[in-house]
C-alpha positions as CSV (number, residue, x, y, z in Angstrom):
1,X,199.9,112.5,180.7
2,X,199.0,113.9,177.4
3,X,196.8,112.1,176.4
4,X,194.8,112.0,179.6
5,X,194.7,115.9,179.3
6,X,193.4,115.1,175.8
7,X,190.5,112.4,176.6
8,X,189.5,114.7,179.5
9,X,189.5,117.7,177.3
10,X,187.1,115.3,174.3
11,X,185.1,114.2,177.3
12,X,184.2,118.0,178.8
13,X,183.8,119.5,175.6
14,X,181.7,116.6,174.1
15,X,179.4,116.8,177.3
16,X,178.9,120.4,177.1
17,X,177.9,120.1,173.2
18,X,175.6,117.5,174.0
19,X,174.3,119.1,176.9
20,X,173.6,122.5,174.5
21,X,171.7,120.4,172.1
22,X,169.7,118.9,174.5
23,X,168.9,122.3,176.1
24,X,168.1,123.7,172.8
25,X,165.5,120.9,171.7
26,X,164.1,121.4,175.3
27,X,163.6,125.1,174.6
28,X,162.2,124.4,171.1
29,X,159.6,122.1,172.1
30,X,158.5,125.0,175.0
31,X,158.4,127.8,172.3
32,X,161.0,129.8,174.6
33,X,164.3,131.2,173.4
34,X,167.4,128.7,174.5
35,X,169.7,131.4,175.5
36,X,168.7,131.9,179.3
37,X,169.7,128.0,179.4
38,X,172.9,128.5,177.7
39,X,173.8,130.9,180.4
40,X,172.5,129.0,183.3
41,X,174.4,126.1,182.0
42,X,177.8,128.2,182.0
43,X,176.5,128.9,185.7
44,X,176.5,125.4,186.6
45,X,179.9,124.2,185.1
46,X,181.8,127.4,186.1
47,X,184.0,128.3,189.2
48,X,181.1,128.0,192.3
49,X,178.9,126.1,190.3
50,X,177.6,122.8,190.7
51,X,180.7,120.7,188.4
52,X,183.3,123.2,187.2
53,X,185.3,122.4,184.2
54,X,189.4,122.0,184.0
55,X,190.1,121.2,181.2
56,X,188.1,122.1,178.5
57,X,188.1,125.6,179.2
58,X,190.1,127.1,177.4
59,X,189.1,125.1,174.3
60,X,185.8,126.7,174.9
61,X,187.3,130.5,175.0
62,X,188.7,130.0,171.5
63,X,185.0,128.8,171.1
64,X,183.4,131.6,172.2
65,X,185.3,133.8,170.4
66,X,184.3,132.6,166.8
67,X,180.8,132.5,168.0
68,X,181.2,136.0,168.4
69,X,182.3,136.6,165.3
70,X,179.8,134.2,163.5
71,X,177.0,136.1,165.3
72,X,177.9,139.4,163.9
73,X,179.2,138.3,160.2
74,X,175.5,137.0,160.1
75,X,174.2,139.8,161.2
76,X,176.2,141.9,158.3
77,X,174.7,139.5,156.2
78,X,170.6,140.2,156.7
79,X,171.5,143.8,155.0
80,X,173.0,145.2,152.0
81,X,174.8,148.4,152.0
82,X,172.6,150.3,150.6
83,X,170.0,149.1,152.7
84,X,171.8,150.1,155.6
85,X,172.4,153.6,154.1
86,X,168.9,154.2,153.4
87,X,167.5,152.8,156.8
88,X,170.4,155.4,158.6
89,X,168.5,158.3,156.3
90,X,165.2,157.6,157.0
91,X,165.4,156.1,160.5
92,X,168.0,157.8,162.3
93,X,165.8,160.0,164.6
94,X,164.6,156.7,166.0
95,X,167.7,156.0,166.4
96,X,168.6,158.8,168.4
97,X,165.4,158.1,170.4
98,X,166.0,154.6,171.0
99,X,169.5,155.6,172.8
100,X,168.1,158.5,174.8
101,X,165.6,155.9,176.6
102,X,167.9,152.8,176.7
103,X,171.1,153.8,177.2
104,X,170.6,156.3,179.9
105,X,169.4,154.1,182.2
106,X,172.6,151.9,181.9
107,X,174.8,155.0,182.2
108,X,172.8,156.5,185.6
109,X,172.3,152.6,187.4
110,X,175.8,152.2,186.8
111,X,177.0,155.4,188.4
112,X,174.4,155.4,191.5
113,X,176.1,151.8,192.1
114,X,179.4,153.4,192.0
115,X,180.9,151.5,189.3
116,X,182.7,154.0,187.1
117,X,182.6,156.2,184.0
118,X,183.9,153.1,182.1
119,X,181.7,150.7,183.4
120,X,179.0,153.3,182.9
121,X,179.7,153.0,179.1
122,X,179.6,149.2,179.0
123,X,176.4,149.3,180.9
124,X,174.8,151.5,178.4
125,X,175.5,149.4,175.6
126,X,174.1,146.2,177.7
127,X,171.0,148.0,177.8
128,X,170.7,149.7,175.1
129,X,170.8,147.0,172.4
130,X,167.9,144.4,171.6
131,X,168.1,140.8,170.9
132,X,167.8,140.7,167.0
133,X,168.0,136.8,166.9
134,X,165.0,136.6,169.6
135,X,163.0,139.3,168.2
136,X,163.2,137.6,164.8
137,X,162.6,134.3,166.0
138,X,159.6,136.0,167.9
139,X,157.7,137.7,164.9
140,X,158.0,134.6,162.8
141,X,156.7,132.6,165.7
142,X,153.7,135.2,166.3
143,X,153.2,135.2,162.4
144,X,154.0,139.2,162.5
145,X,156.7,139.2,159.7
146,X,154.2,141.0,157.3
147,X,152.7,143.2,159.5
148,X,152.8,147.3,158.8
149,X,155.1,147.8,162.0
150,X,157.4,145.2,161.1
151,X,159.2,147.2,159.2
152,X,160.1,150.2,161.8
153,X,161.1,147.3,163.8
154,X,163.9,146.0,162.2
155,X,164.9,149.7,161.1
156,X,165.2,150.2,165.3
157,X,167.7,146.8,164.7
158,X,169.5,148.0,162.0
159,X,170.2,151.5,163.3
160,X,171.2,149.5,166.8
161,X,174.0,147.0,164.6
162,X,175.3,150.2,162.9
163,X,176.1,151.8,165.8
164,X,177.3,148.7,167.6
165,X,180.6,149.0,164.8
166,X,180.9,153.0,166.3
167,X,180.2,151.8,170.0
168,X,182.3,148.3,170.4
169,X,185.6,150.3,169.2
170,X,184.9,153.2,172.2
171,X,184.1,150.1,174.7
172,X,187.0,148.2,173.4
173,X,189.5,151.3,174.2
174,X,188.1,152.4,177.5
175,X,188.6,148.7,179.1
176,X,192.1,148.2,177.8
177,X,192.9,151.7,179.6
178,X,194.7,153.2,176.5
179,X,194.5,157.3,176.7
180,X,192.1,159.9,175.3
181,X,194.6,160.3,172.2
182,X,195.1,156.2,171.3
183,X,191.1,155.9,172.0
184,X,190.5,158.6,169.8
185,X,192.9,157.0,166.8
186,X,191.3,154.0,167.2
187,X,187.3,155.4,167.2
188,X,189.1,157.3,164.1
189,X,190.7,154.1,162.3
190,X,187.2,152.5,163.2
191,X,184.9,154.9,161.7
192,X,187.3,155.2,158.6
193,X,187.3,151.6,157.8
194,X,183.5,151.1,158.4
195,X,182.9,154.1,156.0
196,X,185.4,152.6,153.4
197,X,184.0,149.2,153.7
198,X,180.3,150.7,153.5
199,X,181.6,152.9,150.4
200,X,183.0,149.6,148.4
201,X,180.1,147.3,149.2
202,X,178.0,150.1,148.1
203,X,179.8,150.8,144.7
204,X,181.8,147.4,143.9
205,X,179.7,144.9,146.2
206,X,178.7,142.6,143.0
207,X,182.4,142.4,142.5
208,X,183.4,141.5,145.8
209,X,180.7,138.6,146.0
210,X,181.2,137.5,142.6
211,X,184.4,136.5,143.7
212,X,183.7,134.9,146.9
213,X,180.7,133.1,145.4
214,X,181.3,129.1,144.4
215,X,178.7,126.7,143.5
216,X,180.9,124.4,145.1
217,X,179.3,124.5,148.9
218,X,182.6,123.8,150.2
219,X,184.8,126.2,148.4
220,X,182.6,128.8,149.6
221,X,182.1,127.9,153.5
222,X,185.9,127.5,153.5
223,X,186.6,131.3,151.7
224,X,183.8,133.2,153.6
225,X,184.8,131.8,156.7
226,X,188.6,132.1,156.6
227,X,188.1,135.9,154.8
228,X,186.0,136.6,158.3
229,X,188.2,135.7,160.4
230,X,191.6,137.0,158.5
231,X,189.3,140.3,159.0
232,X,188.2,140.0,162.3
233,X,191.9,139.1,162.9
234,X,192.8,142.4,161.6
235,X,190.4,144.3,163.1
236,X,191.7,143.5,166.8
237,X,195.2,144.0,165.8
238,X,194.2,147.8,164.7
239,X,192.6,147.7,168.2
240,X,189.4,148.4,166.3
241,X,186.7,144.8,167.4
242,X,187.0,141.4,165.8
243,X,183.5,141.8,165.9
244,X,183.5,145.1,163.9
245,X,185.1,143.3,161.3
246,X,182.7,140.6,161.1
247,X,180.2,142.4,160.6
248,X,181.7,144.9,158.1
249,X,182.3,141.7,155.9
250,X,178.9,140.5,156.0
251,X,177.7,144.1,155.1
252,X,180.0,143.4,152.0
253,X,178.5,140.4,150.7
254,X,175.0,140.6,148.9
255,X,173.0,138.1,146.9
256,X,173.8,134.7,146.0
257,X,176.8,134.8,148.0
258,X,175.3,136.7,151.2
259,X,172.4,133.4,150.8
260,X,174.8,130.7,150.3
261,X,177.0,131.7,153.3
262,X,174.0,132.4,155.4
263,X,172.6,129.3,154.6
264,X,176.0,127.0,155.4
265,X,176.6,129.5,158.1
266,X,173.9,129.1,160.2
267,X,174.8,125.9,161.8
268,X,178.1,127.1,162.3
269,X,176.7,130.1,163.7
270,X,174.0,128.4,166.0
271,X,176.9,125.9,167.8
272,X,179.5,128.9,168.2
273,X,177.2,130.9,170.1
274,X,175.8,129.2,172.0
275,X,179.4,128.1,173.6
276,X,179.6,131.6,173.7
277,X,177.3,132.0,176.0
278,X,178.5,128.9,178.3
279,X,181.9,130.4,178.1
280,X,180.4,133.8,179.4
281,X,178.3,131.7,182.2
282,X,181.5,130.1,183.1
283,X,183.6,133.1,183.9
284,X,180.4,134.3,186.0
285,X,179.9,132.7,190.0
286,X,176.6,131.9,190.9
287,X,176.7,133.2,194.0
288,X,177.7,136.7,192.7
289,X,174.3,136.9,191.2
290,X,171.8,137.3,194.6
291,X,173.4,140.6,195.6
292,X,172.8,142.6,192.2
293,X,169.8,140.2,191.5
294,X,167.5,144.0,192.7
295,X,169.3,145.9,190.8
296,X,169.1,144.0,187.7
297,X,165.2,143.3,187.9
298,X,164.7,147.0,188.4
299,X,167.0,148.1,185.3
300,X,165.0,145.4,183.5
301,X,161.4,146.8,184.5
302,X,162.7,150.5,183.2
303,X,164.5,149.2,180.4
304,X,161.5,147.4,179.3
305,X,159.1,150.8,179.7
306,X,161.3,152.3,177.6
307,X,161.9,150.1,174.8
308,X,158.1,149.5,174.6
309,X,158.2,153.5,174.8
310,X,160.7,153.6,171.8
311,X,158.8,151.0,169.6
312,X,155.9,152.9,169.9
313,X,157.1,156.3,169.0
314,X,158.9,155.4,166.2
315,X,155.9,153.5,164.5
316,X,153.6,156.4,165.4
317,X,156.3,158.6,163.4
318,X,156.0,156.0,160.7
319,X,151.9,156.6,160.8
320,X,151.3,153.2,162.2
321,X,148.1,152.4,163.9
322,X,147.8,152.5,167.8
323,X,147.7,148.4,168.0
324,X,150.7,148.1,165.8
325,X,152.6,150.9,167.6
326,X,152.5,148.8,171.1
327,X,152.6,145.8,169.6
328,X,156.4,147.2,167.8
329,X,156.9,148.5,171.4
330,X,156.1,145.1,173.2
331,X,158.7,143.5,170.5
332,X,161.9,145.1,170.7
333,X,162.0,144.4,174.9
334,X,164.3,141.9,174.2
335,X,167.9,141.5,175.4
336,X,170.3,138.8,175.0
337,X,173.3,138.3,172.5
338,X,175.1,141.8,172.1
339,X,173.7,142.6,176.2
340,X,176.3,139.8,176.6
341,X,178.8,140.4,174.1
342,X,179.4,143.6,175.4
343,X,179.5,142.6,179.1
344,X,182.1,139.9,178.3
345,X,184.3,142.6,177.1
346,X,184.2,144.5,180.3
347,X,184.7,141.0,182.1
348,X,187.4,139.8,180.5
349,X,189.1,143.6,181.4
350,X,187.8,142.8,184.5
351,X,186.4,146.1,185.2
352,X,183.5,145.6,187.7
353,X,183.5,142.6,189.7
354,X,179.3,142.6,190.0
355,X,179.4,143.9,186.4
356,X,178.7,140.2,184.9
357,X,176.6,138.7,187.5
358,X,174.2,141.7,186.7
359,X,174.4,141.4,183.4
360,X,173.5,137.9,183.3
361,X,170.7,138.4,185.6
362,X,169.7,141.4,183.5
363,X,169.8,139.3,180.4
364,X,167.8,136.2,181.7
365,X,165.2,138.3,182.7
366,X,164.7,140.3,179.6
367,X,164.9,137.6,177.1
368,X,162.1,135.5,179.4
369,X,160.1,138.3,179.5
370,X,160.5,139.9,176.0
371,X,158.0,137.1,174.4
372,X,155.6,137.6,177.0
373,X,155.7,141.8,176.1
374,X,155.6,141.3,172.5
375,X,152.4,138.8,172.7
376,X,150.8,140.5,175.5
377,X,151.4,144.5,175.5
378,X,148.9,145.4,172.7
379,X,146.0,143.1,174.2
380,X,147.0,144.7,177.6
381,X,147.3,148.0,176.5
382,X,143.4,147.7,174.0
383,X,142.0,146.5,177.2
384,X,143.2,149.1,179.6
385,X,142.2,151.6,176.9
386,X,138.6,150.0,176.6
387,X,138.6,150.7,180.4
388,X,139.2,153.7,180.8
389,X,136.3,154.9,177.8
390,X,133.5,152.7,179.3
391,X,130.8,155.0,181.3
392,X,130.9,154.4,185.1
393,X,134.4,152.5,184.5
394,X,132.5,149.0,183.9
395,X,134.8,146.3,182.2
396,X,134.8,146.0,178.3
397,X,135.0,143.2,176.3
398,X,138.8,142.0,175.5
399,X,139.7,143.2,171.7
400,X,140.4,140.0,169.4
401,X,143.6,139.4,168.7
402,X,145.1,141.2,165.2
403,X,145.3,139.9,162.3
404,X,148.1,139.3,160.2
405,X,148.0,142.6,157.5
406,X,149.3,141.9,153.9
407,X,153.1,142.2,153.4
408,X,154.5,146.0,153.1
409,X,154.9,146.8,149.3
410,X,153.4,143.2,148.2
């Protein structure tokens, strides 16, 4: 009987792999980010879908779970400390900006569809945050990685993963229902270990990657990874995030170790989370979906205003032009990996029934139509501007698109 349970577990879990890899050359050949099939591929093998899965399923929580933590240990990895400090200095009114208008929204669609202060919270943060692995993959496509706004772009990301280690241990507290005084010692144990994590990489980082680092591949996929985990492990015993801890070890790492552990990483990284999302598809029913299906295309229509509103003000702070202030607006639109991370926390509590299901929808939308908004607001926006200054409102001549500018400080 064991074994059965074994060769049907191999059999699911080697189907869903392969499926993945054939969704992901599929979305590669199409230019389109894979993620919106990952999710409606958790659709179709979860409970009301088209072949649920027995088995295999809780191999594929355990899954999920790293994939989490691989996405945000490579996320610590893209910045050092210091980076991070001096992004938080210079950038933080963006910051404050970018929550105002993406957060809010969340908070106030939440509450009108009666959900809850808590799930109010969680919706917040699933609007609030952009996809940083889309968005990257999408100014590389475009060729924009050298362009002037470039740079207040991924500031908006940065500021958006530091306060993801503040916000994930508030979220984490308010869906296990622990009181104002345990929430408060866990925000408090949080911020404390993210400051004293910050202060070492900041001061002794060389040291702490001199040790990690190997020229022996091996020895160095096997210590980076089982330090990330022992950490994460940690981190979600003090109640703070196993994700926190991730990506307070990446922050950690710097130069040749931070490269060589992204570098082995990324596979790693690339299989995890994309089971991750399965996994989060899995625990949502497709027929959940129609009845918040509204709501979620008009929180995405808002959410997408504002985000393009955001982008735009913080690159006209930075003395951008106008074409490269909508064209950082039309970038950061958007959503996908921490929109679900942080919904799967609130599912997993099981907070809000219809809190997924909207989620999901909210996600698929976003991360179809963020491509679109960062290739086509700036054209959109030249041409309605052309418009508007032609006598006896004629139609003007489309603008050409932009050309690449020279690398910032090249």
């Amino acid at each position: 009987m064991r074994r059965v349970h074994s060769a049907v577990l191999l059999i699911e879990f080697g189907s869903i792999i392969l499926g993945l890899g054939l969704l992901g050359r599929f979305a590669a050949r199409f230019q389109f980010s894979p993620i919106p099939l990952y999710l409606l591929a958790g659709l179709a093998f979860g409970k009301g879908g088209l072949l649920p899965l027995g088995a295999s399923e809780e191999f594929v929580a355990i899954g999920a779970e790293i994939g989490v933590i691989l996405l945000l240990l490579m996320l610590g990895l893209e910045y050092t400390a210091s980076d991070l400090v001096s992004n938080l200095k210079a950038h933080y009114p963006a910051g404050l900006v970018d929550c105002a208008l993406n957060a809010v929204p969340g908070a106030l669609a939440a509450l009108l569809l009666g959900w809850g202060p808590v799930a109010a919270v969680v919706l917040a943060g699933v609007t609030w945050i952009s996809s940083s692995g889309v968005i990257a993959k999408v100014l590389g496509d475009l060729g924009r990685v050298g362009n002037r706004e470039t740079p207040v772009i991924l500031s908006v990301l940065v500021l958006e993963d530091l306060a993801m280690a503040v916000y994930l241990p508030i979220v984490t507290a308010l869906v296990a229902g622990v009181g104002l005084a345990a929430g408060s010692v866990t925000l408090a144990i949080a911020l404390g270990v993210a400051g004293l994590v910050l202060f070492v990489a900041v001061r002794h980082g060389r040291v702490i990657s001199r040790f990690v680092s190997s020229d022996d591949p091996e020895k160095l996929l096997l210590v980076v990874l089982g330090l990330t985990i022992l950490v994460a492990g940690v981190a979600q015993q003090l109640q703070v995030s196993a994700a926190v801890g991730a990506f307070l070890v990446g922050i950690a790492l710097s130069g040749e170790a931070a490269e060589g552990a992204h570098t082995l990483l990324s596979p790693l990284r690339d299989l995890f989370a994309a089971i991750f999302f399965v996994f989060f598809g899995l625990h949502t029913d497709p027929a959940s979906i129609p009845p918040v299906l509204l709501p979620a295309l008009a929180l995405a229509v808002v959410t997408a205003a504002t985000k393009i509103a955001t982008g735009y003000w913080a690159a006209r702070r930075a003395g951008i032009s106008v074409k490269g202030r909508w064209r950082a607006g039309g970038a950061l639109v958007a959503r996908g990996e921490f929109s679900i991370v942080i919904a799967g926390l609130a599912v997993t509590a099981g907070i809000e029934p219809s809190l997924g299901p909207l989620a999901t929808a909210y996600v698929l939308i976003l991360v179809v139509l963020g491509p679109l908004t960062a290739r086509w607001t700036e054209p959109l926006a030249a041409r309605w501007a052309r418009r508007r200054t032609v006598p006896g409102g004629g139609t003007a001549e489309p603008l050409p698109e932009p050309r690449t500018q020279a690398p910032v400080g090249d």
